[in-house]
Every structure is written in structure tokens, then in C-alpha cells.
C-alpha positions in Angstrom: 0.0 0.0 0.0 1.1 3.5 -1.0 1.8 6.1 1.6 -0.8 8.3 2.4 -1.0 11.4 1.0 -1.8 15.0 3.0 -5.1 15.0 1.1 -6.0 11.1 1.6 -5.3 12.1 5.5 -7.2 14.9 5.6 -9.9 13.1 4.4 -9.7 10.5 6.6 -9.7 13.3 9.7 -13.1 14.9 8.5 -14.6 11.6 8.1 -13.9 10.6 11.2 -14.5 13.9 12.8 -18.0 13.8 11.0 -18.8 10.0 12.1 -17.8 10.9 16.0 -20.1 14.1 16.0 -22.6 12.5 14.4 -22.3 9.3 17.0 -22.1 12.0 19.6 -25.5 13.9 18.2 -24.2 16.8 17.7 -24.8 17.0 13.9 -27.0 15.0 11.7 -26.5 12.5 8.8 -27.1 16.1 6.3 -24.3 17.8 8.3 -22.1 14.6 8.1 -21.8 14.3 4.3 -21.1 17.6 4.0 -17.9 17.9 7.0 -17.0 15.1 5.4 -17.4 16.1 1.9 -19.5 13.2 0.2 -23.3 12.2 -0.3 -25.4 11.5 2.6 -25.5 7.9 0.4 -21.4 7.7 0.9 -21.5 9.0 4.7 -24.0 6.7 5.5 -21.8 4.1 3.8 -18.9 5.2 6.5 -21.3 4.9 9.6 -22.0 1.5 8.6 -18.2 0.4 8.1 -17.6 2.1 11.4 -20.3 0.3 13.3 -22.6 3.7 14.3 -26.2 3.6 14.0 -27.8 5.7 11.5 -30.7 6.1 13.5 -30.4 8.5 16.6 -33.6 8.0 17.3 -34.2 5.3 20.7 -37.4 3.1 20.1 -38.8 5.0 23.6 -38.6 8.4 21.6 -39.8 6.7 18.4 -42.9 5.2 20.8 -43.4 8.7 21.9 -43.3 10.1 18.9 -46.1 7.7 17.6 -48.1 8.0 20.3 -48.3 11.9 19.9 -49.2 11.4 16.6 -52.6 9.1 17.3 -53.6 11.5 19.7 -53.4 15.0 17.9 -54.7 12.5 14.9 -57.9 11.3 17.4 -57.9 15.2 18.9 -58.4 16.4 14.6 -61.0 14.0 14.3 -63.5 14.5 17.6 
């Protein structure tokens, strides 16, 4: 394998900056791609390689979430 190059590096630093922040929550998949200077496709791509969920979301908050929903929903309708 070749050496790495100052530009090969520095893409592997925002990459991993992006995939830490991201797994931190402090940006989302959007922000990602673009710190890291590829498609949301590619950044997901990277979370996947590195093993970090693409979802932030935690089923409780995804539960919530629905549950809001069916009551504004039954709130619209009475």
C-alpha cells in the first residue's frame, strides 16, 4: 500500500470527525456528508463500516413520537 497522502489524511480526519459528532449527536446525517465532503449515500456508507447507528432515534422516543401522533390524529378527528 502506498503512503498516504496530505489530502488522503485529511480526508480520513473529517470523516472521522464527522462519524464521531454525528455518533455523539451533535450533527446530523445532512451535516455529516457535508464535513466530510461526500453524499449523505457515501456518509452513510462510513457509519456502517464504522459500526454507528444511522438512526439517533431510541425506540422509547420513536414510541413517543407515535403516540403523539394518534392523539393530535384522534384530537383532529373529535
Amino acid at each position: 500500500m502506498a503512503d498516504p497522502t496530505p489530502e488522503s489524511l485529511a480526508k480520513e480526519v473529517l470523516i472521522a470527525v464527522a462519524i464521531e459528532w454525528y455518533r455523539e449527536g451533535r450533527i446530523s446525517q445532512g451535516q455529516g456528508a457535508l464535513i466530510a465532503k461526500m453524499s449523505r449515500t457515501e456518509f452513510l456508507d462510513e457509519l456502517f463500516r464504522a459500526k454507528v447507528p444511522a438512526c439517533q432515534v431510541t425506540v422509547d422516543e420513536l414510541m413517543e413520537e407515535v403516540d403523539r401522533a394518534a392523539l393530535a390524529n384522534r384530537q383532529r378527528i373529535a
